[in-house]
Backbone as XML, in Angstrom:
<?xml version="1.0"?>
<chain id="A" units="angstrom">
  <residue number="1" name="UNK">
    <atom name="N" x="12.002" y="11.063" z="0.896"/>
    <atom name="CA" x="12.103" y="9.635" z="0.740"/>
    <atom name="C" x="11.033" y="8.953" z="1.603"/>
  </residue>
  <residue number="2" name="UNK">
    <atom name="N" x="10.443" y="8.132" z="0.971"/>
    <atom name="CA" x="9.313" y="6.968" z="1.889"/>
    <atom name="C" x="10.001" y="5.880" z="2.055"/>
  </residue>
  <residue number="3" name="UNK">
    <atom name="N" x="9.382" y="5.551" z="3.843"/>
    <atom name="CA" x="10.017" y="3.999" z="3.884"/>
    <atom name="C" x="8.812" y="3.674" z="3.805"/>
  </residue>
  <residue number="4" name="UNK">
    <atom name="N" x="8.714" y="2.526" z="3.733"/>
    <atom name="CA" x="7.909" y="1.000" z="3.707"/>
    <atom name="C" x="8.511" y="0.517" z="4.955"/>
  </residue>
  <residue number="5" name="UNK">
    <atom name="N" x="7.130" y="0.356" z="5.986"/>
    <atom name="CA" x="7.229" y="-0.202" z="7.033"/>
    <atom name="C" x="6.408" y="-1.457" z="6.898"/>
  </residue>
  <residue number="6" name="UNK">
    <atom name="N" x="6.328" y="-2.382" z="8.053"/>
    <atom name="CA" x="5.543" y="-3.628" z="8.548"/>
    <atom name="C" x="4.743" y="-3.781" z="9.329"/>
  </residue>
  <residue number="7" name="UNK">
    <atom name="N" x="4.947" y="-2.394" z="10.744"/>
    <atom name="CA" x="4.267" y="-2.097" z="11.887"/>
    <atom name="C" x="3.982" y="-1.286" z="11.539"/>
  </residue>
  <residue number="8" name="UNK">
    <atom name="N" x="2.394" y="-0.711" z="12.213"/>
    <atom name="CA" x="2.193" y="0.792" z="12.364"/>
    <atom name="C" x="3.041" y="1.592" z="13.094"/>
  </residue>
  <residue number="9" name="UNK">
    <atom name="N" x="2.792" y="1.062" z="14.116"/>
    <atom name="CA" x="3.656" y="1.630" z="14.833"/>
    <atom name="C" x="5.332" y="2.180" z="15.096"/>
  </residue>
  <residue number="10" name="UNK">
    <atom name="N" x="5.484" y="1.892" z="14.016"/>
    <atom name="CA" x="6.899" y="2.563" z="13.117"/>
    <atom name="C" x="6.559" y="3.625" z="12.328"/>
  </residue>
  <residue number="11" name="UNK">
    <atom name="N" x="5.071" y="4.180" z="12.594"/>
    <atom name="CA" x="4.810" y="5.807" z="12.159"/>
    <atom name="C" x="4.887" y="6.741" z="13.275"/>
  </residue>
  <residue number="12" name="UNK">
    <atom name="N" x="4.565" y="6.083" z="14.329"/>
    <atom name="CA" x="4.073" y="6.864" z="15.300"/>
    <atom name="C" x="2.954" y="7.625" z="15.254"/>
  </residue>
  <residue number="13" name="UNK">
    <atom name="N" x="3.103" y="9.162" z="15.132"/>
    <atom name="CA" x="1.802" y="9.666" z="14.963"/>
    <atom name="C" x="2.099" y="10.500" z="13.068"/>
  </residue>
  <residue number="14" name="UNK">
    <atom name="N" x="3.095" y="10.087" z="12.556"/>
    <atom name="CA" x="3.201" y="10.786" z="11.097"/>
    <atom name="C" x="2.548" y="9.968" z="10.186"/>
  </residue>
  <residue number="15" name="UNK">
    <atom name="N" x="2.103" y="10.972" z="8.952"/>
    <atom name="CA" x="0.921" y="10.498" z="8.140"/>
    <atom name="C" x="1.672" y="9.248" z="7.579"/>
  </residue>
  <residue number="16" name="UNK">
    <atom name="N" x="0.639" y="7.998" z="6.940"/>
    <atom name="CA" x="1.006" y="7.207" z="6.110"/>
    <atom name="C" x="-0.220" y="6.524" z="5.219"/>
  </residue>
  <residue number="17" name="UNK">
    <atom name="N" x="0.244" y="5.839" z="4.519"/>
    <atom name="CA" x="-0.814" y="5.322" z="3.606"/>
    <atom name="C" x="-0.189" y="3.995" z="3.627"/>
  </residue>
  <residue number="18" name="UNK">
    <atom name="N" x="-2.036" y="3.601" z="3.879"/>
    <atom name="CA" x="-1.740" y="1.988" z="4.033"/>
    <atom name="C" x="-2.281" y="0.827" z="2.954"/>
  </residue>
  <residue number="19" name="UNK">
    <atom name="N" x="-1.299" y="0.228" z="2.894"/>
    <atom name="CA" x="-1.077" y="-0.628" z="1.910"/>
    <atom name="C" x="-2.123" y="-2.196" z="1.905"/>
  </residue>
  <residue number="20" name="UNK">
    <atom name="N" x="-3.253" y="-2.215" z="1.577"/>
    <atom name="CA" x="-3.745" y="-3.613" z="2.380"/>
    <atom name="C" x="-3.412" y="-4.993" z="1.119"/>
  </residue>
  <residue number="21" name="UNK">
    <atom name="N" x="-3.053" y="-6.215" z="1.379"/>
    <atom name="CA" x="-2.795" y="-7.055" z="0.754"/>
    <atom name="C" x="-3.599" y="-8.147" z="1.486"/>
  </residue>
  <residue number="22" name="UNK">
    <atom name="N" x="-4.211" y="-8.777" z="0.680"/>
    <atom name="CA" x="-5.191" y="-9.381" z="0.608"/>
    <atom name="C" x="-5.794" y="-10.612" z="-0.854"/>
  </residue>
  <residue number="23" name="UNK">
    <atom name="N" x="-5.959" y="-11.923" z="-0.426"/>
    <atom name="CA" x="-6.227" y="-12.494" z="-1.716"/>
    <atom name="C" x="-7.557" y="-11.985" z="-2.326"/>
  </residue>
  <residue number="24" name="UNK">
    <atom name="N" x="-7.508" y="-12.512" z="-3.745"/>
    <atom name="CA" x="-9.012" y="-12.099" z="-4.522"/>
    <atom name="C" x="-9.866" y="-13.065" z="-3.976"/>
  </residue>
  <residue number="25" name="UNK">
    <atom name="N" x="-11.192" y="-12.377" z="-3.767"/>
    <atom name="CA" x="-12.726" y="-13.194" z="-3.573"/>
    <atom name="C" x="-12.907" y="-14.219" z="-4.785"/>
  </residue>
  <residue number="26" name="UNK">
    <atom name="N" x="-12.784" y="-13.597" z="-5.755"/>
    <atom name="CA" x="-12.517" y="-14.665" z="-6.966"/>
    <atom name="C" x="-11.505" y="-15.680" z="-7.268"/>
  </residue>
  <residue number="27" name="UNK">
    <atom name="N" x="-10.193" y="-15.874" z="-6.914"/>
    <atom name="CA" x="-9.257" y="-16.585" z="-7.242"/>
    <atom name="C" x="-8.152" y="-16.392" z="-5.794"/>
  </residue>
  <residue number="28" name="UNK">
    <atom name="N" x="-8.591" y="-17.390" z="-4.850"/>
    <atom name="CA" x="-7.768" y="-17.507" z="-4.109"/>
    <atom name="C" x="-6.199" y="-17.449" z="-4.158"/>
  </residue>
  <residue number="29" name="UNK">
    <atom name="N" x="-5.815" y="-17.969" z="-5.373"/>
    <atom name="CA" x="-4.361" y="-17.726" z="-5.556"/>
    <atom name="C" x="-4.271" y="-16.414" z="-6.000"/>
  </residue>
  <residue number="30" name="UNK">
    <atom name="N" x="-4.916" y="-15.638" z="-6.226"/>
    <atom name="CA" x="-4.193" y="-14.093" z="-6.111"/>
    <atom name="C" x="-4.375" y="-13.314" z="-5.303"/>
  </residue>
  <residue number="31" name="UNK">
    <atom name="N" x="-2.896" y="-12.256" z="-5.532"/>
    <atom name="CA" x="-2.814" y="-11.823" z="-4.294"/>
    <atom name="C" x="-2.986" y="-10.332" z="-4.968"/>
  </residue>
  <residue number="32" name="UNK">
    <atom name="N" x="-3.473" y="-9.423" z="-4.018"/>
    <atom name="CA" x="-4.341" y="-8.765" z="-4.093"/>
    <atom name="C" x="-3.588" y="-7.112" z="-3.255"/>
  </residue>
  <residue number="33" name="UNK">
    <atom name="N" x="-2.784" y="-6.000" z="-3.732"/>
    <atom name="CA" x="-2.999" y="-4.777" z="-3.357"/>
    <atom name="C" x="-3.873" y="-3.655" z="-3.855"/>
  </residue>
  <residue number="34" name="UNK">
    <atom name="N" x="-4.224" y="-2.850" z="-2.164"/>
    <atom name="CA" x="-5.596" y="-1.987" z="-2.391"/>
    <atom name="C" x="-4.855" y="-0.824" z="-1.253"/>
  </residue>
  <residue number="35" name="UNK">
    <atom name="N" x="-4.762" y="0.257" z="-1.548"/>
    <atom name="CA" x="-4.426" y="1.303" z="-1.159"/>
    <atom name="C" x="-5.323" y="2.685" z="-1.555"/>
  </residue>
  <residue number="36" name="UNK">
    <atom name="N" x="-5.631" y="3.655" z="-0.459"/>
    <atom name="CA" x="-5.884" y="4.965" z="-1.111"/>
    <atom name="C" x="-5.485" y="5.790" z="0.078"/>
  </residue>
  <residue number="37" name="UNK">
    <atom name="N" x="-5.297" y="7.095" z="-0.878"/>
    <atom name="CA" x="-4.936" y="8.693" z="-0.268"/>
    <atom name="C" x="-5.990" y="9.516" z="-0.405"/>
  </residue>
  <residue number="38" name="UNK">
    <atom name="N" x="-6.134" y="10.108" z="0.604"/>
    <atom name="CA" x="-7.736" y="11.515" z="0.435"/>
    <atom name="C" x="-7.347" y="12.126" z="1.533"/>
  </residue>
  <residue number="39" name="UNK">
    <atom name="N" x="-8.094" y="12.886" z="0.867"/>
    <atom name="CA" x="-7.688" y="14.433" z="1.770"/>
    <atom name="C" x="-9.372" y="14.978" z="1.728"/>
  </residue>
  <residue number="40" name="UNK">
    <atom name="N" x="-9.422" y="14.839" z="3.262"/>
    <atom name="CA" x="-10.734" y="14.919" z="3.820"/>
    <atom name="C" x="-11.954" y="13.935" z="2.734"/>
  </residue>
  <residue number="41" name="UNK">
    <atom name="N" x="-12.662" y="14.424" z="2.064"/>
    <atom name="CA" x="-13.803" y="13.382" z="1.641"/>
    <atom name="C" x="-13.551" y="13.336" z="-0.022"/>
  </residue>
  <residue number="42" name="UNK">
    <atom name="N" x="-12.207" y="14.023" z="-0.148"/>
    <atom name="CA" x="-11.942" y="14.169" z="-1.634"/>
    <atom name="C" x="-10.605" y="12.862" z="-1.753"/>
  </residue>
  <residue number="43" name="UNK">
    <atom name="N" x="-10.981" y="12.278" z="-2.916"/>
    <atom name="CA" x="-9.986" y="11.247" z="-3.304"/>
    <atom name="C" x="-9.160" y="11.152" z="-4.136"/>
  </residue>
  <residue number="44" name="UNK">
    <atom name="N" x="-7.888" y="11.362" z="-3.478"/>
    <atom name="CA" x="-6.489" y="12.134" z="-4.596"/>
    <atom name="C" x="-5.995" y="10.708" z="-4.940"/>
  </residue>
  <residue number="45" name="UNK">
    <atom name="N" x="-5.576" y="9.841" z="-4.799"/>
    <atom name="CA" x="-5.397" y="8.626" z="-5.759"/>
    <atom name="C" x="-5.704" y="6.955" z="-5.238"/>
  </residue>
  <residue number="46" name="UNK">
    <atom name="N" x="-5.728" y="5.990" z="-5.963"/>
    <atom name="CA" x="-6.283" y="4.887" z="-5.069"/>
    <atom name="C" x="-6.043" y="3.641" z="-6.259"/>
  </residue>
  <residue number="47" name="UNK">
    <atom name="N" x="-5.667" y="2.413" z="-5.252"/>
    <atom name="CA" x="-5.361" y="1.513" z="-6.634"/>
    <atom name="C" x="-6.585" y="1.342" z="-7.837"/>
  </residue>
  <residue number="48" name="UNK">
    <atom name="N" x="-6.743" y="0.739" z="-9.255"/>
    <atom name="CA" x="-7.325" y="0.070" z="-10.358"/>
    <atom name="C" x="-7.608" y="-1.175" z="-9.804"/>
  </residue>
  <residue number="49" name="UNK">
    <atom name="N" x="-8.342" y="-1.628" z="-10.290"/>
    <atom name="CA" x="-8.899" y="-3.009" z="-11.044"/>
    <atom name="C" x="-7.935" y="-3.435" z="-11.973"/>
  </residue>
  <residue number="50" name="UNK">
    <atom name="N" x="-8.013" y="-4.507" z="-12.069"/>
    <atom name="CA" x="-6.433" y="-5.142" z="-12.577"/>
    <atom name="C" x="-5.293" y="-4.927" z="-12.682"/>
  </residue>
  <residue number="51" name="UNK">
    <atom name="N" x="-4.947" y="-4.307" z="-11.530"/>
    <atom name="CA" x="-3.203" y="-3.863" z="-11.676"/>
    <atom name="C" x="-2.609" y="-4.476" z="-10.625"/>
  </residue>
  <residue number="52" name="UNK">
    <atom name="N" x="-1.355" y="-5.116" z="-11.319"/>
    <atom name="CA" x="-0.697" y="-6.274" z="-10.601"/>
    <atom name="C" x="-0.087" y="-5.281" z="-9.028"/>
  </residue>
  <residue number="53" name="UNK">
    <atom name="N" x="-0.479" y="-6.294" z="-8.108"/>
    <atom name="CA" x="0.399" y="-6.012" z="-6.738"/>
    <atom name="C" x="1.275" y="-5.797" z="-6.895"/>
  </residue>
  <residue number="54" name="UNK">
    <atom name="N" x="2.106" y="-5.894" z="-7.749"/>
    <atom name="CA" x="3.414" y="-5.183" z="-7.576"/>
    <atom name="C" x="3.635" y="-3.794" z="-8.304"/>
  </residue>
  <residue number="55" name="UNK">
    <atom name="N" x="2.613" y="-3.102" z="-9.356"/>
    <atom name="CA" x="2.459" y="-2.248" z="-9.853"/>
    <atom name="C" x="1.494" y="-1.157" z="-8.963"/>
  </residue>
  <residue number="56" name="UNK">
    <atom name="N" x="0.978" y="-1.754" z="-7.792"/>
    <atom name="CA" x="0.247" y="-0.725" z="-7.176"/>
    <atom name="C" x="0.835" y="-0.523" z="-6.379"/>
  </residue>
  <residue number="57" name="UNK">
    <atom name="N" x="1.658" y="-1.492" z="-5.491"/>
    <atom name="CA" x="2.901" y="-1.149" z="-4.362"/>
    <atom name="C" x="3.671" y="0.179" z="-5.016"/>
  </residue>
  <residue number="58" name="UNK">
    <atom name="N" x="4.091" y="0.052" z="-6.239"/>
    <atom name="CA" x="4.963" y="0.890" z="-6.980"/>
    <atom name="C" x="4.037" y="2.011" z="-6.696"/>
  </residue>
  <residue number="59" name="UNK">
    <atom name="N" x="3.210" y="2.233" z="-7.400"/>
    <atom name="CA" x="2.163" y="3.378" z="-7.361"/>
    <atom name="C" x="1.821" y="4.151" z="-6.006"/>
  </residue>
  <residue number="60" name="UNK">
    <atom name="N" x="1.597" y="3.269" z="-4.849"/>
    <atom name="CA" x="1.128" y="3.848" z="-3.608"/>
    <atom name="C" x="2.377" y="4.596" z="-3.224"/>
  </residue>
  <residue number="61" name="UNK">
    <atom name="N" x="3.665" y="4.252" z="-3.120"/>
    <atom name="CA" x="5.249" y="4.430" z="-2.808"/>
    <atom name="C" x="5.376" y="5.446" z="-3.818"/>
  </residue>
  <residue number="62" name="UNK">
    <atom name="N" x="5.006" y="5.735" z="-4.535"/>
    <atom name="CA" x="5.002" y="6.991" z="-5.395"/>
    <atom name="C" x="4.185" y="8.064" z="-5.139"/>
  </residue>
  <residue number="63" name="UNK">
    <atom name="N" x="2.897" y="7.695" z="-4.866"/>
    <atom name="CA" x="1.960" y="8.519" z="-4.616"/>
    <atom name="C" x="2.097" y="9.490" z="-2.724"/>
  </residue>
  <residue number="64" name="UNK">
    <atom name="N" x="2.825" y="8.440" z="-2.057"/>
    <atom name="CA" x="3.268" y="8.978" z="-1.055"/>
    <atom name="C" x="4.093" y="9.932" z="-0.897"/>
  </residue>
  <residue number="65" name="UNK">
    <atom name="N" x="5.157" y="9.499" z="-1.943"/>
    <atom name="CA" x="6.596" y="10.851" z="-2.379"/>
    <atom name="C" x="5.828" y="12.072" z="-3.078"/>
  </residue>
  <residue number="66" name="UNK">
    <atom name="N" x="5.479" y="11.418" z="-3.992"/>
    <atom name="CA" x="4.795" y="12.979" z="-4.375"/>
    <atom name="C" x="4.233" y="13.882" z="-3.571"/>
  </residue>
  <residue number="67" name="UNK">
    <atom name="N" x="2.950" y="13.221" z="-2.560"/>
    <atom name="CA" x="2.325" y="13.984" z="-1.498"/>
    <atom name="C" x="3.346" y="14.618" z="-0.554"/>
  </residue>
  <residue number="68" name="UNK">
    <atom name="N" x="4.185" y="13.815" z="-0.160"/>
    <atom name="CA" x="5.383" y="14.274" z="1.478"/>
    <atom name="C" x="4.445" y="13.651" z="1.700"/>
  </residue>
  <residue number="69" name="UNK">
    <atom name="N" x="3.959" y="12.150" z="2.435"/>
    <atom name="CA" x="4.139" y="11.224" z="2.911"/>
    <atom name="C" x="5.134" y="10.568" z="3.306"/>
  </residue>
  <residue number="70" name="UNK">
    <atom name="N" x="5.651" y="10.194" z="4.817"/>
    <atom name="CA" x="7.041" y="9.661" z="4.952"/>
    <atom name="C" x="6.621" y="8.737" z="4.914"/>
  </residue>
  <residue number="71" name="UNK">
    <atom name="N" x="5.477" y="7.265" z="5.214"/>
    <atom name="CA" x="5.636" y="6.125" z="5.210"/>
    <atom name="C" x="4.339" y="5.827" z="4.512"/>
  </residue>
  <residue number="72" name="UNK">
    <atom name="N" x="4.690" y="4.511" z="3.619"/>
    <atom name="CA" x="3.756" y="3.407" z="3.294"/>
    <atom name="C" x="3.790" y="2.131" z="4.025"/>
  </residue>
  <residue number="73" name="UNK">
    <atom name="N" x="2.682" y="1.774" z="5.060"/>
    <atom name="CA" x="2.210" y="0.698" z="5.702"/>
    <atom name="C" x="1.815" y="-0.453" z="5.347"/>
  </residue>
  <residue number="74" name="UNK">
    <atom name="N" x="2.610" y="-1.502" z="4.719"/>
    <atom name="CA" x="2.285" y="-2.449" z="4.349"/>
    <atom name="C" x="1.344" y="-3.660" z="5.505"/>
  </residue>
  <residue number="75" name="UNK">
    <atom name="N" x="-0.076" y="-3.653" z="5.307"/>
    <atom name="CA" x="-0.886" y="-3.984" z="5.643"/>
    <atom name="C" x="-0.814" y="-5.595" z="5.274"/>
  </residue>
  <residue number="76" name="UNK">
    <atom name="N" x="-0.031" y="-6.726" z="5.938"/>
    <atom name="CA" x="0.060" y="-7.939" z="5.053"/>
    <atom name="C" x="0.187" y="-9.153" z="6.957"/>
  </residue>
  <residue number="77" name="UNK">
    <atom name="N" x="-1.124" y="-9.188" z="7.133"/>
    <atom name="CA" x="-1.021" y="-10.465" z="7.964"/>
    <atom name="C" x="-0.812" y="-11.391" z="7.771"/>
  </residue>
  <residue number="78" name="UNK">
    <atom name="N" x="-0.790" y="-11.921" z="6.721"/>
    <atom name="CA" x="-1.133" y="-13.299" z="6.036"/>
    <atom name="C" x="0.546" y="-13.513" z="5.306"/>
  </residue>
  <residue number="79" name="UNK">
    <atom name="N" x="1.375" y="-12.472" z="4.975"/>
    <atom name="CA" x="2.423" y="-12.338" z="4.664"/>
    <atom name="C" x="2.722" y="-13.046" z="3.183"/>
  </residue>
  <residue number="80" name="UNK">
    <atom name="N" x="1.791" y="-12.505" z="2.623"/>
    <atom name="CA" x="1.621" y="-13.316" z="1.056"/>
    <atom name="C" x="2.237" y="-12.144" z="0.375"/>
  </residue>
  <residue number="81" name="UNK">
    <atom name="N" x="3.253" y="-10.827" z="0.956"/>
    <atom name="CA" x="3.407" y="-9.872" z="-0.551"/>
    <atom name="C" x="5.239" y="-9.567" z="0.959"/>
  </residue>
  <residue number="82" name="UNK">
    <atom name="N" x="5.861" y="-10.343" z="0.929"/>
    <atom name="CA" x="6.979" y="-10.355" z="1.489"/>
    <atom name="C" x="7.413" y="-9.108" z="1.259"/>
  </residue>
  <residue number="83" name="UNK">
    <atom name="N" x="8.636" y="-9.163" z="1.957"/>
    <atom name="CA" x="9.706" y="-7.486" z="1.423"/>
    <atom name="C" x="10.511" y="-7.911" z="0.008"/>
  </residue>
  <residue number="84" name="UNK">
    <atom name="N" x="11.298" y="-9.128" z="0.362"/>
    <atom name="CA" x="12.074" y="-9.381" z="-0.914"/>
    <atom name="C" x="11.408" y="-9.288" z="-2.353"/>
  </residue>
  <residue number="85" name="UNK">
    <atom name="N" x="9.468" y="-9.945" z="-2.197"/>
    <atom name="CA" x="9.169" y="-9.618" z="-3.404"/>
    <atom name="C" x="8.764" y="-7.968" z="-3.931"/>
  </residue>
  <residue number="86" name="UNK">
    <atom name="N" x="9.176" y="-7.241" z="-2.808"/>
    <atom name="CA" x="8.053" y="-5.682" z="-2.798"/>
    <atom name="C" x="9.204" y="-4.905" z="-3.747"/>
  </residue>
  <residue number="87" name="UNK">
    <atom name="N" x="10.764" y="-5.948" z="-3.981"/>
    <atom name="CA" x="11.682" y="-4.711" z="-4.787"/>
    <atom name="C" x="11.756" y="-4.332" z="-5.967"/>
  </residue>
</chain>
């Protein structure tokens, strides 16, 4: 099972993949997830181009279970991709 954390530091030193949320350069009102997993210089999965933030949250939180990843790091200063909307 993966949690979805807020802090890093709720990994400690165990692997995670981090979640960055961020608006578009193009359209300030959108909001924007970008995540990837690699293993050393090889790149085992990573968000698309047009896929809704809430379909790549899904994806990264998947891609973590599959690996044995215990946590996805939701990367959100700006707090534009909440928990209530992440369900």
């Amino acid at each position: 099972m993966v949690a979805v954390i807020d802090e890093l530091t709720e990994a400690g030193a165990a692997p995670y993949i981090e979640f960055k949320v961020h608006r578009s350069p193009d359209d300030p009102d959108l909001v924007l997830g970008s995540w990837r997993f690699a293993h050393g210089e090889r790149v085992i999965d990573q968000n698309k181009p047009g896929t809704s933030i809430t379909m790549e949250f899904r994806f990264a939180v998947d891609c973590a279970d599959q690996h044995g990843i215990p946590f996805v790091w939701v990367n959100d200063p700006e707090e534009l991709f909440p928990p209530w909307v992440r369900r």
